[in-house]
Structure formats: structure tokens, C-alpha cells
PyMOL Python script that loads the backbone (N, CA, C, O; Angstrom):
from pymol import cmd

cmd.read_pdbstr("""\
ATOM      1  N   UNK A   1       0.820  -1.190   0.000  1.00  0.00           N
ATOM      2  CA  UNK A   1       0.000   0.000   0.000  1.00  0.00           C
ATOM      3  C   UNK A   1       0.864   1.253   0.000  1.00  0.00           C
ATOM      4  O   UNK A   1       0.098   2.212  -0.091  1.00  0.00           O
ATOM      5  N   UNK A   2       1.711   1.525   0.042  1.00  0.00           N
ATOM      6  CA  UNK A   2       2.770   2.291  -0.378  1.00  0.00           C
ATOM      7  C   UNK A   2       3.281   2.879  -1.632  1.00  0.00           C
ATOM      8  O   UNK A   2       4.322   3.529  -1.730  1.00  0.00           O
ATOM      9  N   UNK A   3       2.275   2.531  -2.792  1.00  0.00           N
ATOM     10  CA  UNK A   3       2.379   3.244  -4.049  1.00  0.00           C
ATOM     11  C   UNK A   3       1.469   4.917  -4.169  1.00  0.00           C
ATOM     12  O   UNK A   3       0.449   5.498  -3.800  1.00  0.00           O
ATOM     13  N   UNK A   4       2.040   4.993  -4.530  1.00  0.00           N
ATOM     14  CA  UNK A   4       1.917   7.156  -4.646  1.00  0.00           C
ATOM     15  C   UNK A   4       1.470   6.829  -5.953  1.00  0.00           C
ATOM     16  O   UNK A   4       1.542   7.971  -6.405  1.00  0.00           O
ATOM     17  N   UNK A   5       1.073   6.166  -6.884  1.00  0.00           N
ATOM     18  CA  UNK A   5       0.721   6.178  -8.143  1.00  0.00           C
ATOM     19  C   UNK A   5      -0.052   5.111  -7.968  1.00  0.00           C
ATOM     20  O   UNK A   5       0.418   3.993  -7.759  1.00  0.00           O
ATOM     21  N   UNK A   6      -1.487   5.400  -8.048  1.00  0.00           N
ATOM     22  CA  UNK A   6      -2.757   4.594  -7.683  1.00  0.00           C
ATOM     23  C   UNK A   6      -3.895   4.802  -9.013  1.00  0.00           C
ATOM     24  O   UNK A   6      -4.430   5.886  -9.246  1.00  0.00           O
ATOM     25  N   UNK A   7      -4.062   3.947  -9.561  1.00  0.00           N
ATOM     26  CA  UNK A   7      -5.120   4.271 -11.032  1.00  0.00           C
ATOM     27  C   UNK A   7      -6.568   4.054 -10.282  1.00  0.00           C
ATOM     28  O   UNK A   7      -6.767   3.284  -9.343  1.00  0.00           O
ATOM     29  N   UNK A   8      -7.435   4.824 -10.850  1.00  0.00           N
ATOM     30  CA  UNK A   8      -8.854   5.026  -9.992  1.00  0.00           C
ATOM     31  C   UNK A   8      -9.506   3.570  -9.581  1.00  0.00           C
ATOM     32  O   UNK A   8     -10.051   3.277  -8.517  1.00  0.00           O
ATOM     33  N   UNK A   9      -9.299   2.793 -10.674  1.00  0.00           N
ATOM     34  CA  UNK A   9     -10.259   1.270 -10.363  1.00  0.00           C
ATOM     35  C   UNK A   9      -9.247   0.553  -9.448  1.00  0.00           C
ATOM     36  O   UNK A   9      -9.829  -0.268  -8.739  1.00  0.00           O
ATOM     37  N   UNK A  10      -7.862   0.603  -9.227  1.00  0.00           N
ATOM     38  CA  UNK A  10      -7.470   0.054  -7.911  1.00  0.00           C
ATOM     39  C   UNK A  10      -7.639   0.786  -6.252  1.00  0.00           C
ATOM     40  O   UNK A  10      -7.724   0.281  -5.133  1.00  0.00           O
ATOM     41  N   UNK A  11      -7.634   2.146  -6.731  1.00  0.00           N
ATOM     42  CA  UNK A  11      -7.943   3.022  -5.306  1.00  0.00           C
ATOM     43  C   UNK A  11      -9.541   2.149  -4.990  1.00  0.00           C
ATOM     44  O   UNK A  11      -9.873   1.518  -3.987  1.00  0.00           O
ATOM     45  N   UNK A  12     -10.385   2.437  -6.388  1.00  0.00           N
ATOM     46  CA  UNK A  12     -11.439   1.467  -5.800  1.00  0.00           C
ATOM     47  C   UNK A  12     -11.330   0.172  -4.772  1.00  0.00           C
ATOM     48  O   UNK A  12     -11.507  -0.066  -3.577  1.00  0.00           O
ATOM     49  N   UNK A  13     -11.063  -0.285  -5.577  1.00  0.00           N
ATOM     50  CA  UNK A  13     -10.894  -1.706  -4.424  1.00  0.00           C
ATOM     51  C   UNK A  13     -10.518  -1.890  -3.840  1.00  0.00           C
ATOM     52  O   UNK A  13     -10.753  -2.812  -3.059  1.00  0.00           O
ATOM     53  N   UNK A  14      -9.608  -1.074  -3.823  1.00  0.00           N
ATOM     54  CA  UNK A  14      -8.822  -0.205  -1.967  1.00  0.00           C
ATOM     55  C   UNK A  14     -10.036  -0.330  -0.974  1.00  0.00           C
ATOM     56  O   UNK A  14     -10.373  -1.094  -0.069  1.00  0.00           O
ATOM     57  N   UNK A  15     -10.536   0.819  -1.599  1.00  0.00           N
ATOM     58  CA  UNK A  15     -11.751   1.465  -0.668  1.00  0.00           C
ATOM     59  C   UNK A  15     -12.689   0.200  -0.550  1.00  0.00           C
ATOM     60  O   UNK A  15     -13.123   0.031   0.589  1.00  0.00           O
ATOM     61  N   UNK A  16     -13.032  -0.591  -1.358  1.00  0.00           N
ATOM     62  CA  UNK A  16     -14.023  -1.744  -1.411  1.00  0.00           C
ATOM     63  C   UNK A  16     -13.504  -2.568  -0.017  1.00  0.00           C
ATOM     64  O   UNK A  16     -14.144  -2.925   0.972  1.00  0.00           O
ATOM     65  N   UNK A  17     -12.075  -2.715  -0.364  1.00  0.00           N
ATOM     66  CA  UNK A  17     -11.482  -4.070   0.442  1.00  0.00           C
ATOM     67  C   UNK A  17     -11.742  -3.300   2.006  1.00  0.00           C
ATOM     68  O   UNK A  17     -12.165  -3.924   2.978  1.00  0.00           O
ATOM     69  N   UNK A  18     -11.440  -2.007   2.023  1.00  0.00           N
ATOM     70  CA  UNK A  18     -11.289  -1.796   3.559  1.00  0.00           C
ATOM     71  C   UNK A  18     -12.552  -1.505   4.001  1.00  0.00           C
ATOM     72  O   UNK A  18     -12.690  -2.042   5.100  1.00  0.00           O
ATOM     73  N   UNK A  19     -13.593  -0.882   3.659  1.00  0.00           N
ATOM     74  CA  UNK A  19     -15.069  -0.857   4.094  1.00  0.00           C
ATOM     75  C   UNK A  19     -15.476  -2.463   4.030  1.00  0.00           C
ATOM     76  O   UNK A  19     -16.526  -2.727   4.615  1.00  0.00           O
ATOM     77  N   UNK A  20     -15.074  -3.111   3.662  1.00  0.00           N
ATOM     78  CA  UNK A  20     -15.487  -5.008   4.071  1.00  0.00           C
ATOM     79  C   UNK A  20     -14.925  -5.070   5.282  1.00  0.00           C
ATOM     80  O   UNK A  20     -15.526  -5.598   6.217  1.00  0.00           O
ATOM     81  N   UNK A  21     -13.673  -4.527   5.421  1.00  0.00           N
ATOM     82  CA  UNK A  21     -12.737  -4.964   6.921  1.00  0.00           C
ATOM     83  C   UNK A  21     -13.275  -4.453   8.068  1.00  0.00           C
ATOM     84  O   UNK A  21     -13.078  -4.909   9.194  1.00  0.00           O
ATOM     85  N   UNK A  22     -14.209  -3.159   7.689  1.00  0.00           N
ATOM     86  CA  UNK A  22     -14.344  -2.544   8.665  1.00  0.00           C
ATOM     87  C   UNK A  22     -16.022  -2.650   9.190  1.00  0.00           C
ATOM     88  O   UNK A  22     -16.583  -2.116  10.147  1.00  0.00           O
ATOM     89  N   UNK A  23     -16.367  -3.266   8.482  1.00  0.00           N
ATOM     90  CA  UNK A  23     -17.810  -3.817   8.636  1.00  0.00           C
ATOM     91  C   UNK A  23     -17.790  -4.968   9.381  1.00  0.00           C
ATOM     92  O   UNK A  23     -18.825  -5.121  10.030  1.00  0.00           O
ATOM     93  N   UNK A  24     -16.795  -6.009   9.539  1.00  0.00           N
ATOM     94  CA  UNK A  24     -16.379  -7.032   9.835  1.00  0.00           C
ATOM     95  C   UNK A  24     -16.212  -7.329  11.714  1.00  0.00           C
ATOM     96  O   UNK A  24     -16.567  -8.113  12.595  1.00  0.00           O
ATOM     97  N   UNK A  25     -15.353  -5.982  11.474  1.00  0.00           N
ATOM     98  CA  UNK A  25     -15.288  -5.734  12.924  1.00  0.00           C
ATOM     99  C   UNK A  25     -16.042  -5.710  13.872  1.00  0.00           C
ATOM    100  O   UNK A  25     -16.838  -4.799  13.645  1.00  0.00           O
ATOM    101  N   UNK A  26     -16.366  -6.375  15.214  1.00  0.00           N
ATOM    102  CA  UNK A  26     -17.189  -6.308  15.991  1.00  0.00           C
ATOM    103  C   UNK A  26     -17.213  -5.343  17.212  1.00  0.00           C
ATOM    104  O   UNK A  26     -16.503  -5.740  18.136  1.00  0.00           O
ATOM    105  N   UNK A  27     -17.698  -4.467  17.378  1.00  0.00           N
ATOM    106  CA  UNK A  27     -17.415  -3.461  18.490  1.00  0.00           C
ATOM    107  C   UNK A  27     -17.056  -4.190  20.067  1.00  0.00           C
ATOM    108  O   UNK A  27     -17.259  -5.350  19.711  1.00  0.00           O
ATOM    109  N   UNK A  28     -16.769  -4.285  21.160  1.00  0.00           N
ATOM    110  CA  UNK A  28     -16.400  -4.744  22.322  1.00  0.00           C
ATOM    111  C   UNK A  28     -16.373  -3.075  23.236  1.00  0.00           C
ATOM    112  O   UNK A  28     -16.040  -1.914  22.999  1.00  0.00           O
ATOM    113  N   UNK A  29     -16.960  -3.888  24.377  1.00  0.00           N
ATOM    114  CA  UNK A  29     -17.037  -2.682  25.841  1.00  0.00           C
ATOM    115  C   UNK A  29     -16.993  -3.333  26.718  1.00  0.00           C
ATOM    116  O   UNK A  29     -17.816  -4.213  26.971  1.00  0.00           O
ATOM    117  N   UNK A  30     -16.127  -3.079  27.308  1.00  0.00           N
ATOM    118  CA  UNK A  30     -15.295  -3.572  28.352  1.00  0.00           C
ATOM    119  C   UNK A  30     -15.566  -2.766  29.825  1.00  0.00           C
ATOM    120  O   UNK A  30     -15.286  -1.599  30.100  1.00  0.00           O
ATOM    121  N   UNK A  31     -15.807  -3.154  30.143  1.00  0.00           N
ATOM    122  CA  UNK A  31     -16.438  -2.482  31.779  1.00  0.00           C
ATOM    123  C   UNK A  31     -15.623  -3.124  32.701  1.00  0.00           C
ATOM    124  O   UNK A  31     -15.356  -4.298  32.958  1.00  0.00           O
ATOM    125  N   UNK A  32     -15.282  -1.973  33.154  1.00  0.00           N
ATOM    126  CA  UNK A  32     -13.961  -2.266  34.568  1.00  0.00           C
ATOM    127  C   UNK A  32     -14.589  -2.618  35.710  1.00  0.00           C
ATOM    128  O   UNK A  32     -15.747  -2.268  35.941  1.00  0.00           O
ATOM    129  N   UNK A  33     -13.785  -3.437  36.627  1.00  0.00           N
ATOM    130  CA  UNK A  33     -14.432  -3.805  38.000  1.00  0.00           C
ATOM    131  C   UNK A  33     -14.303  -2.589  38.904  1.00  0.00           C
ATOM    132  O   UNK A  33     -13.302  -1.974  38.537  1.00  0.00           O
ATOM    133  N   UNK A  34     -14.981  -1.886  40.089  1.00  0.00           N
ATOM    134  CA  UNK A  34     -14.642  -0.566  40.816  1.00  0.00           C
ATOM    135  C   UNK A  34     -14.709  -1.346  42.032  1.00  0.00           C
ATOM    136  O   UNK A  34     -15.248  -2.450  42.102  1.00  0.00           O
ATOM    137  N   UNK A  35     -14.027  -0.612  43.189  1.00  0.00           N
ATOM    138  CA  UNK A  35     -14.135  -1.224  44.405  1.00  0.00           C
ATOM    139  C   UNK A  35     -15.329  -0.564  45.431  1.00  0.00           C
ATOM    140  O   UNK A  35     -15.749  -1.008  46.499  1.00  0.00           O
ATOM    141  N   UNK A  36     -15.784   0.914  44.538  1.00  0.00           N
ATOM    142  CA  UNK A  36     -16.534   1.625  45.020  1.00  0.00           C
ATOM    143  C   UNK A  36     -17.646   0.817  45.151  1.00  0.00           C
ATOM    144  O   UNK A  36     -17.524  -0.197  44.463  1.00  0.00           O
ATOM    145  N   UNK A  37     -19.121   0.893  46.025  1.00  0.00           N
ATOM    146  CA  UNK A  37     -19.759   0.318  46.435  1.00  0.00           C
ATOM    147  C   UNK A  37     -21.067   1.314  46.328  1.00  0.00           C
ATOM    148  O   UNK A  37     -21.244   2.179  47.185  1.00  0.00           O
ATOM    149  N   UNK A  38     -21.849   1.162  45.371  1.00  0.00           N
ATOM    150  CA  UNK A  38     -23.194   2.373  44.977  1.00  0.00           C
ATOM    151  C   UNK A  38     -23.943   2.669  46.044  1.00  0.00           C
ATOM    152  O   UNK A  38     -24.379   1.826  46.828  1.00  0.00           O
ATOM    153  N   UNK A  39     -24.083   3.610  46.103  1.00  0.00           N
ATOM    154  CA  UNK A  39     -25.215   4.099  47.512  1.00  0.00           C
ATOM    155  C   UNK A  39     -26.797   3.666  46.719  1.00  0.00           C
ATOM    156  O   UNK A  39     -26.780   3.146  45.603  1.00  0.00           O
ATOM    157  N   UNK A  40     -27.940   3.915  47.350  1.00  0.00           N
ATOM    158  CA  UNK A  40     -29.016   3.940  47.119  1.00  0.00           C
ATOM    159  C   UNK A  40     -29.376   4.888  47.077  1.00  0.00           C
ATOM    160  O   UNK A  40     -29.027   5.695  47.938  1.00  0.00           O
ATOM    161  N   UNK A  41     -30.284   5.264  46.018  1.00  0.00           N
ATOM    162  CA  UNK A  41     -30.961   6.528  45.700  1.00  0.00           C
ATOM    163  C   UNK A  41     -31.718   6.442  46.563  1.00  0.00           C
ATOM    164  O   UNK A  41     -32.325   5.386  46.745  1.00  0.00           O
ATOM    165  N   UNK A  42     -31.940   7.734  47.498  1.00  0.00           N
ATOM    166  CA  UNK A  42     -32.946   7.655  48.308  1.00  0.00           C
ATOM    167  C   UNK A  42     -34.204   8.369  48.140  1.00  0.00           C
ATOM    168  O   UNK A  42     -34.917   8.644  49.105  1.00  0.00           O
ATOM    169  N   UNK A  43     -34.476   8.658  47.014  1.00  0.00           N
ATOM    170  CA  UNK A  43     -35.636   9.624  45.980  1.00  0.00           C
ATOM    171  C   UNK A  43     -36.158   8.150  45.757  1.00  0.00           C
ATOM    172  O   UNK A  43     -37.357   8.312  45.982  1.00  0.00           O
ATOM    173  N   UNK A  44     -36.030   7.065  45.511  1.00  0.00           N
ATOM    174  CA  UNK A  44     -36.620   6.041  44.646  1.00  0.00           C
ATOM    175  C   UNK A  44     -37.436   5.542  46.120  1.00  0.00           C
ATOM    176  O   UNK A  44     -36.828   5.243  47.148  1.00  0.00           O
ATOM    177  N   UNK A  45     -38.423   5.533  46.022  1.00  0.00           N
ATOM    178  CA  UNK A  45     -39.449   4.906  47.498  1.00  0.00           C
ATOM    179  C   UNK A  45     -40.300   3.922  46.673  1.00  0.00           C
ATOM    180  O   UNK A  45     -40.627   4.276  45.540  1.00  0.00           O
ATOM    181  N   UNK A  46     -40.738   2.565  47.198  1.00  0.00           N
ATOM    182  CA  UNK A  46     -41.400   1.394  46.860  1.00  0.00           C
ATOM    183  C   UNK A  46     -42.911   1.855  47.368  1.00  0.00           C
ATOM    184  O   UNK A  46     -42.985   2.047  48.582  1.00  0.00           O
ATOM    185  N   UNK A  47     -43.907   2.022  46.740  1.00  0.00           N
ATOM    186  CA  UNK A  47     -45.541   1.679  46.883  1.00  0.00           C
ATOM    187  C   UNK A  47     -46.428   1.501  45.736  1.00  0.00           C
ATOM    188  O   UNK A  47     -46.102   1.031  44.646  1.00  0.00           O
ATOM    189  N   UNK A  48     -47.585   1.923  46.086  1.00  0.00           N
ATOM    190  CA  UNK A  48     -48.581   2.195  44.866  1.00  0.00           C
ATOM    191  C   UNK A  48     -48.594   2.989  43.626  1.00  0.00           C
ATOM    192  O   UNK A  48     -49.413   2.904  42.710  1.00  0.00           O
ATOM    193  N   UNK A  49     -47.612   3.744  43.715  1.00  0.00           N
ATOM    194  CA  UNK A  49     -47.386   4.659  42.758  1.00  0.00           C
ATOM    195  C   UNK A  49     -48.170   6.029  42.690  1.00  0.00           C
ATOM    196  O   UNK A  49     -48.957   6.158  43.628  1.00  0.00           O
ATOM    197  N   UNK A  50     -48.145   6.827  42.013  1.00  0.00           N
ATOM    198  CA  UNK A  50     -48.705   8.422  42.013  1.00  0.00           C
ATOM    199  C   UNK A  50     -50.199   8.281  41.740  1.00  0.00           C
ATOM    200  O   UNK A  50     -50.607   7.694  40.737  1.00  0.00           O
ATOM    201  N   UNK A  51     -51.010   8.828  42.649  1.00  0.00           N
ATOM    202  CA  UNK A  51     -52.261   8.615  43.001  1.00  0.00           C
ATOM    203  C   UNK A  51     -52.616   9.448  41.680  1.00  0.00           C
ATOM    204  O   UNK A  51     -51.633  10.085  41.304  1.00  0.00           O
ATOM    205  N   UNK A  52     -53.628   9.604  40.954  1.00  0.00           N
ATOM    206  CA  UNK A  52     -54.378  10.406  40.196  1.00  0.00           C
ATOM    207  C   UNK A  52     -55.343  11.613  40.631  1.00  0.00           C
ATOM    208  O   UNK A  52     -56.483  11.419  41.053  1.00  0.00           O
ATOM    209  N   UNK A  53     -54.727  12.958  40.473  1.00  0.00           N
ATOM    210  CA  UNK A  53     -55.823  13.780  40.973  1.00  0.00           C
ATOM    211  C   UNK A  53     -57.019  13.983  40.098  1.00  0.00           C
ATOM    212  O   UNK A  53     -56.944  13.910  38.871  1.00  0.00           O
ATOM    213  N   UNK A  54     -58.435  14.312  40.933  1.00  0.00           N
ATOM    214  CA  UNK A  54     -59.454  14.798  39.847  1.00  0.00           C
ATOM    215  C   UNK A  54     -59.337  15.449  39.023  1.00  0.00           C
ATOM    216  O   UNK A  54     -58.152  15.522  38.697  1.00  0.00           O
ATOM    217  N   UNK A  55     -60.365  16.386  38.078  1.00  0.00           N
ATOM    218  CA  UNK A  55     -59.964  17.118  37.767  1.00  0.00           C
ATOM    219  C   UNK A  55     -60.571  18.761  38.635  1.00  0.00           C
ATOM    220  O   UNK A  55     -61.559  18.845  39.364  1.00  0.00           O
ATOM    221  N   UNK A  56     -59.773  19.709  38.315  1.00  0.00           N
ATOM    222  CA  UNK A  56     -60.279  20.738  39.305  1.00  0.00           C
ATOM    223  C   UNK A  56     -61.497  21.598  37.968  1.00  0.00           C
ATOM    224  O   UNK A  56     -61.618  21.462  36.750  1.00  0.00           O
ATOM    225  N   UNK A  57     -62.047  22.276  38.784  1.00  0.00           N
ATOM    226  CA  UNK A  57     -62.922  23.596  38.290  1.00  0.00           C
ATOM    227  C   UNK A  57     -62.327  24.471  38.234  1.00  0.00           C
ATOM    228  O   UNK A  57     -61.599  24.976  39.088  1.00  0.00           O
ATOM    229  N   UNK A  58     -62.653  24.914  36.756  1.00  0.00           N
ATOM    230  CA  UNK A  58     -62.286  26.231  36.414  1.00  0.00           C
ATOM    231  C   UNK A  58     -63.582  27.032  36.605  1.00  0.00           C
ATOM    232  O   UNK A  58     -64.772  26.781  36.800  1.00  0.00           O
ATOM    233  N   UNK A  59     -62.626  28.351  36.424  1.00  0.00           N
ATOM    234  CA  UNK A  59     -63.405  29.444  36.738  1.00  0.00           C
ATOM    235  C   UNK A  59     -64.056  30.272  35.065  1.00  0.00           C
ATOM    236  O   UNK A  59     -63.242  30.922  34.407  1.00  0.00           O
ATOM    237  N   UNK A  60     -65.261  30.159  34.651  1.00  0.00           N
ATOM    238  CA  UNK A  60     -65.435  30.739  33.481  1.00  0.00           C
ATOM    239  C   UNK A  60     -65.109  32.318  33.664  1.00  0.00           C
ATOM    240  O   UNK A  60     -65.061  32.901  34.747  1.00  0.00           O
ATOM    241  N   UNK A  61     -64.911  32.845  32.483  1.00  0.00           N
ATOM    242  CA  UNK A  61     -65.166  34.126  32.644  1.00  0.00           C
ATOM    243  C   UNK A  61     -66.231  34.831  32.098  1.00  0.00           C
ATOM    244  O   UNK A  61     -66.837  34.558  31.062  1.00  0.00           O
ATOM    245  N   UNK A  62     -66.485  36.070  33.121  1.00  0.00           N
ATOM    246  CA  UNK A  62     -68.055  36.829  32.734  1.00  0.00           C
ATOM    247  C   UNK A  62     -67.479  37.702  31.743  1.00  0.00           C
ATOM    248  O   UNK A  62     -66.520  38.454  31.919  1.00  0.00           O
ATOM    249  N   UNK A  63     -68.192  37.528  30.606  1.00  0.00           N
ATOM    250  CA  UNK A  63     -68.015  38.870  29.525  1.00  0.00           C
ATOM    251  C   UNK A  63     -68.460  39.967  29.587  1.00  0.00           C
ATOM    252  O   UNK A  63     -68.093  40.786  28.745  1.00  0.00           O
ATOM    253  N   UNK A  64     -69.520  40.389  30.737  1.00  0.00           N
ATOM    254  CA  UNK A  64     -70.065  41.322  30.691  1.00  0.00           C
ATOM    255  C   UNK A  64     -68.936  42.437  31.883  1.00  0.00           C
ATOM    256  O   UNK A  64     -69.017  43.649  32.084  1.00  0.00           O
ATOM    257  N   UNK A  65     -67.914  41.361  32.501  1.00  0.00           N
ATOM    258  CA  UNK A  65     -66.832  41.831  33.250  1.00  0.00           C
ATOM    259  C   UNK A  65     -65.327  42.275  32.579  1.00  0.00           C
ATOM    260  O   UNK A  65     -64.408  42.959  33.032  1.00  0.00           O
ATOM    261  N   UNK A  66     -65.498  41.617  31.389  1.00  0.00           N
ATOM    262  CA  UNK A  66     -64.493  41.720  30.404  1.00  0.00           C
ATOM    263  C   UNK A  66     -64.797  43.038  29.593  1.00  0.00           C
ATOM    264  O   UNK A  66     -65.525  43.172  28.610  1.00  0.00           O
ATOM    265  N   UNK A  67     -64.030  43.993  30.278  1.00  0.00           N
ATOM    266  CA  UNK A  67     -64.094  45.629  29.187  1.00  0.00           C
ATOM    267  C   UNK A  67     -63.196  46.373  29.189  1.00  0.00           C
ATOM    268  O   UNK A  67     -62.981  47.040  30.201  1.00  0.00           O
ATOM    269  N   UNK A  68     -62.196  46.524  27.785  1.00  0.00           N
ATOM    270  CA  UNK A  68     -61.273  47.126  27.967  1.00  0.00           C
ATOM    271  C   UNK A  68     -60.938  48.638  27.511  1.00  0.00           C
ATOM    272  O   UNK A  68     -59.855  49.145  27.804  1.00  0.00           O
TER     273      UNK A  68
END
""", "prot")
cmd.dss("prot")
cmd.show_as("cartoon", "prot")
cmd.util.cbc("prot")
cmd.orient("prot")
């Protein structure tokens, strides 16, 4: 791969051969062991979950109060 004088249909298959290689590849994540020890969120509480409020009343408005 060291030629400085590359004709277009071999740069091709350059490019062909290495987008195969690189498709090929399988990604890896590697997760380190810590000695640290996670606290507990103490926001997270176990029950029934969030009650549902009604709905409230609105207040219409009087048009005959509306004058600007």
C-alpha cells in the first residue's frame, strides 16, 4: 500500500477491500471492576405509585366583566 501512483479502479478496491474490513469488525465494551460500592438513591421509594388527581374547576369568565 505504499504506491503514490494509484489508477482510480485500484484506489477502488482499496476502498471496497477496507469498508469489508471494517464492517467485519465487531465493536467490544469492556467495563472495569470498581471497588466503590453504589449508595441507594434515596428519591426512589417502593408503593402504589402516584395517586391520580381529579380534575379541578375552572373558573369561566363573565363577559359582561371583560371591558377594555
Amino acid at each position: 500500500m505504499s504506491k503514490f501512483e494509484v489508477t482510480l479502479p485500484e484506489l477502488l478496491n482499496m476502498l471496497r477491500e477496507v469498508e469489508s474490513a471494517i464492517k467485519k469488525e465487531k465493536s467490544i465494551l469492556y467495563v472495569g471492576e470498581t471497588k466503590k460500592k453504589m449508595k441507594a438513591n434515596k428519591t426512589l421509594k417502593k408503593g402504589k405509585g402516584n395517586e391520580r388527581l381529579g380534575k379541578g374547576k375552572v373558573a369561566k369568565k363573565d363577559p359582561t366583566n371583560d371591558k377594555e
